[in-house]
Structure formats: C-alpha cells, structure tokens
ROLOSE-221285 format. One line per 4 residues: for each residue x, y, z of C-alpha. Coordinates in nm, 3 decimals, always signed. Layout:
! residues N
X:Y:Z; ...
***
This chain:
! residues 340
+0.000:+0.000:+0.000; +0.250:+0.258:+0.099; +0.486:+0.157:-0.219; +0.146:+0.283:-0.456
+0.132:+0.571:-0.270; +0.491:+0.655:-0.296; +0.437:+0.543:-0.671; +0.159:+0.802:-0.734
+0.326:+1.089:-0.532; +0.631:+1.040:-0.739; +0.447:+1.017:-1.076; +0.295:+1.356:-0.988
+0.586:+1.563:-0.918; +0.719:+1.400:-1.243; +0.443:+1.539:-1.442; +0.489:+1.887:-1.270
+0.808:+1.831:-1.368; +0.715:+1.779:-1.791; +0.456:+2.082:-1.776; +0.751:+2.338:-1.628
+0.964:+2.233:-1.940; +0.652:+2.268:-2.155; +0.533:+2.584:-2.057; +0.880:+2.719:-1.984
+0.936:+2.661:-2.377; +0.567:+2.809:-2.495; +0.627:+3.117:-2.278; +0.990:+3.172:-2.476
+0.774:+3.197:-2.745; +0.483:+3.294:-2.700; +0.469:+3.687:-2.613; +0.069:+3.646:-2.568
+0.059:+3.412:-2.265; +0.100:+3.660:-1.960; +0.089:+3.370:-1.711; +0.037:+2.974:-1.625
-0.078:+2.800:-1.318; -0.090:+2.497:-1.319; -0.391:+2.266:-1.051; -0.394:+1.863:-0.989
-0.706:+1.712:-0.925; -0.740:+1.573:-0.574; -1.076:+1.391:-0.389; -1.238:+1.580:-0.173
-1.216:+1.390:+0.135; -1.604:+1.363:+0.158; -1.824:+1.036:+0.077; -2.004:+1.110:-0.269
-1.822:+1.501:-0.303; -1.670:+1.649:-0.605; -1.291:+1.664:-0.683; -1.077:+1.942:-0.579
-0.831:+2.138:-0.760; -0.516:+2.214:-0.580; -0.275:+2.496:-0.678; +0.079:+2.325:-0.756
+0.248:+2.568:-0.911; +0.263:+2.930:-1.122; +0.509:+3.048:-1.371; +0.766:+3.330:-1.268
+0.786:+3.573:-1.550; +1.145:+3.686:-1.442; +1.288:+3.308:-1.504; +1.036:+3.180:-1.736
+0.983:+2.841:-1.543; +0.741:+2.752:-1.268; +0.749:+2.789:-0.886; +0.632:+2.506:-0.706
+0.388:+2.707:-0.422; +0.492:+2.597:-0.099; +0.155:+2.570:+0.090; -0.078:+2.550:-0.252
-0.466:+2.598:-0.210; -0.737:+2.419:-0.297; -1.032:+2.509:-0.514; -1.365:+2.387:-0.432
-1.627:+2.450:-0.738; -1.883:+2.554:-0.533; -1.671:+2.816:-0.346; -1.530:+2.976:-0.708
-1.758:+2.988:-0.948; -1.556:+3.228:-1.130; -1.316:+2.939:-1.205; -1.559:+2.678:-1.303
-1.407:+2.693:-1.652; -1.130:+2.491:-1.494; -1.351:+2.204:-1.352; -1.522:+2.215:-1.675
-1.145:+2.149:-1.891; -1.120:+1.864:-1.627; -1.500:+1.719:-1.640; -1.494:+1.682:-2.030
-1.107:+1.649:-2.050; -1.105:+1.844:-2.331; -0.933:+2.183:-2.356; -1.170:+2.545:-2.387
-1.126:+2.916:-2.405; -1.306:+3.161:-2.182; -1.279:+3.506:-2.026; -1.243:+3.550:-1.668
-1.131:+3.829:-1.453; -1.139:+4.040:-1.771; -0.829:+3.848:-1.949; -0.918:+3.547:-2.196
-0.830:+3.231:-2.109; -0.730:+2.925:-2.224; -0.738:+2.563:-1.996; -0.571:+2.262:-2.090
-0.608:+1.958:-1.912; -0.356:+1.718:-1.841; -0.479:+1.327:-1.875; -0.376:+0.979:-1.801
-0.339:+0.724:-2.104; -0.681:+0.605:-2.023; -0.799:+0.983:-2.142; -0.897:+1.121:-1.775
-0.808:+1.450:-1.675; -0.521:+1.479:-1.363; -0.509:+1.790:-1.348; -0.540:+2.123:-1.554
-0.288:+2.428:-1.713; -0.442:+2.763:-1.698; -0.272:+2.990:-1.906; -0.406:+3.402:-1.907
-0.345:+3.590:-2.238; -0.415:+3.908:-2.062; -0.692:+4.132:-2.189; -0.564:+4.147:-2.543
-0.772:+3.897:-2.651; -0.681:+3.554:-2.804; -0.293:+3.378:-2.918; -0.213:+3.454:-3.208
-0.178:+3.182:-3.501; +0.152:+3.067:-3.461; +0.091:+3.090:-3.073; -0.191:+2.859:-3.073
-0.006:+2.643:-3.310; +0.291:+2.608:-3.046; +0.008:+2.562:-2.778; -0.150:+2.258:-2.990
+0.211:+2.098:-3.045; +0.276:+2.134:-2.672; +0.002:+1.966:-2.531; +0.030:+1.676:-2.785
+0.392:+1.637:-2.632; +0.268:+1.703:-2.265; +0.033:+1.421:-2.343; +0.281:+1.202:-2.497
+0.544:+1.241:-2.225; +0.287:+1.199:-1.949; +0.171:+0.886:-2.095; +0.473:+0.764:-2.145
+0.624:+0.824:-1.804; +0.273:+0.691:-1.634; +0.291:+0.363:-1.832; +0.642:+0.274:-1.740
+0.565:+0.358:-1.355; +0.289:+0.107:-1.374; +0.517:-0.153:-1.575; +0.332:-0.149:-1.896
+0.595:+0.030:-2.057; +0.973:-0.014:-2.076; +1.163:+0.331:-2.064; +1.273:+0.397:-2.443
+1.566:+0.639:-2.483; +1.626:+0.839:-2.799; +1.923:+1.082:-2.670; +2.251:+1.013:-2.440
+2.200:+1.258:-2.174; +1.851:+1.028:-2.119; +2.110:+0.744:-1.986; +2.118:+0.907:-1.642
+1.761:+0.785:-1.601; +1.565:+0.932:-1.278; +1.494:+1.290:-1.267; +1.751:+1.400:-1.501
+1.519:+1.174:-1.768; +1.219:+1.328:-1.670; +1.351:+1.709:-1.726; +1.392:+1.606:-2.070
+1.126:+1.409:-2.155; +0.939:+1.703:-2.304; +1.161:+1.853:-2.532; +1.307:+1.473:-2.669
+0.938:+1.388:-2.781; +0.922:+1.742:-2.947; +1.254:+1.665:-3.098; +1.150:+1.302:-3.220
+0.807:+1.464:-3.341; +0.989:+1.730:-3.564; +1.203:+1.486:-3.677; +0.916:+1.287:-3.803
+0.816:+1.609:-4.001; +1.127:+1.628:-4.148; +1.157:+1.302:-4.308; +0.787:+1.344:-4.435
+0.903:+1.651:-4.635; +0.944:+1.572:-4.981; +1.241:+1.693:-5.201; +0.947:+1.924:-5.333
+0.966:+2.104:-5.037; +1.318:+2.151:-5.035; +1.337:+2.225:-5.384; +1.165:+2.528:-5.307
+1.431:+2.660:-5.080; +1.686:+2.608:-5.301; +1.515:+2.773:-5.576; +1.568:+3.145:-5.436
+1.847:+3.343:-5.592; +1.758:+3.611:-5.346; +1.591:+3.406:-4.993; +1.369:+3.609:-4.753
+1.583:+3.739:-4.463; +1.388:+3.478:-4.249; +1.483:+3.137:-4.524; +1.862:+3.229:-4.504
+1.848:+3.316:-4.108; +1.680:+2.945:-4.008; +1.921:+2.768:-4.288; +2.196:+2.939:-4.140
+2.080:+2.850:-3.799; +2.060:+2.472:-3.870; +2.370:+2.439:-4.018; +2.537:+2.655:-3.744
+2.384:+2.417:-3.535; +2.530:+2.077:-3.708; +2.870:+2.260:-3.808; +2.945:+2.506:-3.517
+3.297:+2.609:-3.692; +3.137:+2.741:-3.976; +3.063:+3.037:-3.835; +3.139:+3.336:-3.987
+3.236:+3.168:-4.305; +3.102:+3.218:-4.676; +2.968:+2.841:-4.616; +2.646:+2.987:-4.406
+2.676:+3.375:-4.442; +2.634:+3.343:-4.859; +2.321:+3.236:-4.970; +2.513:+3.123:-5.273
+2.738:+2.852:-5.103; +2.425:+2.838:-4.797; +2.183:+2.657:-5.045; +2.435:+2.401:-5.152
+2.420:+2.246:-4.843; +2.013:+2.142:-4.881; +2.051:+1.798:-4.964; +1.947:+1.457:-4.839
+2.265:+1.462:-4.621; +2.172:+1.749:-4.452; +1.834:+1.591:-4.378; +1.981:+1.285:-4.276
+2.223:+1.504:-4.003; +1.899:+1.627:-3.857; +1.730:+1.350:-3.819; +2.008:+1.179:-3.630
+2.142:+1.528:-3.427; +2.160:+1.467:-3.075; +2.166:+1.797:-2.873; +2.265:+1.631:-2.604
+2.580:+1.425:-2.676; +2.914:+1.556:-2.511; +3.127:+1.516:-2.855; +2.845:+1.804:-2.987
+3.077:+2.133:-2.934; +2.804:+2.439:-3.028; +2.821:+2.770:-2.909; +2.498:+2.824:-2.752
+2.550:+3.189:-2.689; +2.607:+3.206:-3.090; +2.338:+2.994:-3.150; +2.082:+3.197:-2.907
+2.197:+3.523:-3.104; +2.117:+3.357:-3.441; +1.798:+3.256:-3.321; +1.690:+3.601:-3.159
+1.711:+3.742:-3.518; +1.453:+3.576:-3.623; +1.077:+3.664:-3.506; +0.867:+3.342:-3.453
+0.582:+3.525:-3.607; +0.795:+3.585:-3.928; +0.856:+3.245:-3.939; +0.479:+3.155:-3.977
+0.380:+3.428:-4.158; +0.600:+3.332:-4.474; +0.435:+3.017:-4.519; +0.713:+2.791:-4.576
+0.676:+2.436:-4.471; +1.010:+2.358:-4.456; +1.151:+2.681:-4.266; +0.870:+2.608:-4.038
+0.991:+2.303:-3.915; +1.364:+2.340:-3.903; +1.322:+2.687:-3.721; +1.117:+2.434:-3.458
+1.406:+2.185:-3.457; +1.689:+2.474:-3.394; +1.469:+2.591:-3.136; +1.447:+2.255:-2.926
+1.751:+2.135:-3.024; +1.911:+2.459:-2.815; +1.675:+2.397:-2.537; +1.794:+2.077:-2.510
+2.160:+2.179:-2.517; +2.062:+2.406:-2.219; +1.913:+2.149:-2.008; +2.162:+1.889:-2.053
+2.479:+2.154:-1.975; +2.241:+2.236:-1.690; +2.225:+1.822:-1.521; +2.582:+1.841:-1.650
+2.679:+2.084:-1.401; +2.466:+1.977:-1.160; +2.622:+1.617:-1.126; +3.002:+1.815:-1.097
+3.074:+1.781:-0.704; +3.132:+2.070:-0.519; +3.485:+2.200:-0.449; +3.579:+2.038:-0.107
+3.730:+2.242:+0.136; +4.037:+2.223:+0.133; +4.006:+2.343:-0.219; +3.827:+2.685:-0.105
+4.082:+2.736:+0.176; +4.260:+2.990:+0.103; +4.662:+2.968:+0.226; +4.758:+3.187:+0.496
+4.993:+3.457:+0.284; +5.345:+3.429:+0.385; +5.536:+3.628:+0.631; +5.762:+3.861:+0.605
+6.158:+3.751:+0.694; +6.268:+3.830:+1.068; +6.554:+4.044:+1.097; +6.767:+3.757:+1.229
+6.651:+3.601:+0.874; +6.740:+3.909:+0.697; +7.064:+3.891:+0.784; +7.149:+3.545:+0.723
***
C-alpha cells in the first residue's frame, strides 16, 4: 500500500516536472501568454463530493519556469464559481477558451493514457484577446507532447511500458530523464516532419536566388547548429554557397542530431543570437513548410543543449574544502633572517 502511494506521489511531481519544461518553452515563445498555473485534481475527502483542484504551481515571468507554491490551495467549485471553466477542462477532459477576470483564457487539461483528466494548465493571455496563429499552433504541439510524455512516463511507472531512450543525456535515467522528456518527444516529433518533407519542399528553398531574410536566417541557424565552426564563413553567411548544403545529407544530419551528446561542441551563446534574429511570427507568416519546421528543430535542439549543460553541471561535485581554503599569505623575513 504505501509503495502505490509513494508510486503516485512520485508520478505527480514528475508530471509537474514535464509541464515546467513545456510551458517554460511556450512562454519563450509565446509573447501572448502573460501567465500559467498549473492545478492537480485531488478527492475531496467527503463520501459522494466532487474533486478538488489544488494549486501546484505558477510560472515566474522573471525566469520563465514555474514555482512550485509551498503551501498550494485548494479550489472547491462551489466556493469559485468564477473558475468553473477549470472544472469544466477537467469534467470533459477536453481543452476550452473563456474570459475571466477580464483576461481570456485558455485551460488545458492534463490526462492519463486512459484519457482522464489529472489535473489542468491555466494559461491568461491578458486582456488582449486571443494567441495569435503561430501561438496557438505552439500551444496545440505542446500539449500533444505534454500528453505524450505523461503517458509515457505513467505507463512505465505502472510496468506497462519499458523506458525507451532516444538521446545520451537520457542514460542518467531518474529525474535528469524526466527534465527532458518534453523537449526529446518534441525533438522526435519534428524529426518525423522532417523526413515526411518531400524533395518538393526543399526544392523550393533552393530555388531562391535572393531568400527572404527569415529562409537564409533558419538555414543558417541549422547548419550553425550541425557545423558550429562554420561560423562566420562564406559556407552559411552566402546564400550562394548556404543553399548548396540542402541535400538529403543534410536531412539525414537532422534526423540523427543529438543535442545532447558531449562530442556536440556548439556555441549556444552564438546559436541563441542567431535565433533572436529571427521573429517566430515571421517564421509563420511566410508560409514555408520547410523553414517552419527546421526553425522548430533549432529551437528545441538549443533547449535541449541548455538542459543537458544544466544536469551536466549539476552532477560536478562541489569543491571540497580544502580546495576553497585559502593559504595563509606568507610572512615577512625576521631580521635575524634578513641577515642570514
């Protein structure tokens, strides 16, 4: 009995753990979303009551992740009917848009693999009204990955799954696994859309004599990306020699990158710089397939390289201390050692 309970505990601060790297990523690009809390569903402790919805944790616009609340608070529907939309996301498990409080809102719910709702994501677009496009784009893919990395993790707690691993740094296992399991099944899913693009699609990118500032800035991203010491070289920076390099081995580079790997030497300040050239909206709005989806994979890809350098350092042990003592500075000669 207690090993279940242990079991679901820990399978609930795991999840907590996939929606901070999902809505950590969404709010880097998303300008719309103004904030995210995020509720678990809990019984009421009453014979025949509803559910409750307890307040795990809210995202912290100065660091762009979430803050798990120390004491959180639990919502009774009967005592806020203002935020019934959120026991209606988990009722029908199905996501929906409102306005409450003056700001439109949008609640997604987080399920089991059985379809159930756990728990649900509130996320406040402020009262500018609704995401754009591309936002609610990146809010779809999201929660198809949140839902495929909850699934995931829940079946192999239970046994009925064996843990699959698609990058190196996932060989740690534990926690460290769990902080990426978001962002590898966005990687693996935009991989997947790569290798459905036909050499149509490409074809089309090579075909511009003069590219859209936005073509040439994601091309040169990707192949900064899978050759960091090209930088600064006519190979990326001249759309001449830049479109050479779209070919089926370029494709098949990207479909086997692994962010995480320690022989991958990239420059992630470089990389970050590339990438904050190029508005997300800009992306979407020229229409390109292609563009679309390697801008995506540059994106997590660098995420990725984050977290891993992140459980890198984190597994470095701390300087001991007799490596932080400082020596006493030396003394100055006596006179009787002067004069010897």
């Amino acid at each position: 009995m207690f090993s279940l309970a242990f079991q679901h505990v820990l399978s609930l601060k795991n999840i907590l753990c996939i929606v901070d790297s999902a809505t950590s990523w969404l709010y880097s690009r998303a300008p719309s979303v103004r904030s995210v809390t995020t509720y678990l569903m809990e019984p009421a402790g009453e014979t025949g009551s509803d559910y409750t919805l307890r307040k795990m944790m809210v995202l912290d616009s100065q660091t762009g992740h979430s803050r798990l609340l120390s004491s959180p608070a639990s919502l009774r529907r009967r005592d806020h009917l203002f935020r019934d939309y959120l026991f209606k996301c988990c009722d029908s498990s199905e996501a929906l848009s409102c306005v409450a409080y003056g700001e439109q809102r949008v609640a997604v719910p987080l399920r089991d693999p059985g379809g159930r709702a756990l728990g649900v994501v509130d996320l406040s677009c402020g009262q500018q009204g609704a995401l754009r496009p591309h936002e609610r784009r990146d809010l779809q893919g999201m929660v198809r990955m949140v839902q495929a990395a909850c699934c995931q993790l829940l079946r192999e707690t239970s046994g009925l799954a064996r843990p699959s691993r698609l990058l190196e740094a996932e060989g740690a296992g534990g926690e460290e696994r769990v902080a990426l399991l978001f962002l590898r099944f966005m990687l693996e899913d935009l991989r997947g859309c790569v290798r459905r693009l036909d050499h149509q699609s490409f074809a089309e990118l090579k075909s511009y004599k003069d590219p859209p500032p936005v073509v040439h800035q994601v091309l040169r991203a990707v192949l900064l990306m899978l050759h960091p010491h090209w930088e600064e070289t006519p190979e990326i920076d001249r759309w001449s020699q830049c479109r050479l390099k779209v070919n089926s081995d370029l494709v098949r580079k990207v479909l086997h990158f692994d962010p995480t790997a320690r022989s991958v030497q990239v420059e992630r300040e470089d990389l970050e710089a590339c990438l904050a050239g190029i508005p997300r909206g800009e992306v979407w709005k020229h229409g390109s397939l292609p563009a679309e989806h390697l801008y995506n994979w540059v994106s997590v890809c660098l995420s990725l390289l984050e977290q891993a350098e992140k459980l890198r350092q984190s597994r470095e042990p701390a300087p001991s201390n007799s490596d932080t003592l400082q020596k006493d500075p030396p003394r100055p000669p006596t006179k009787q050692q002067e004069g010897t």
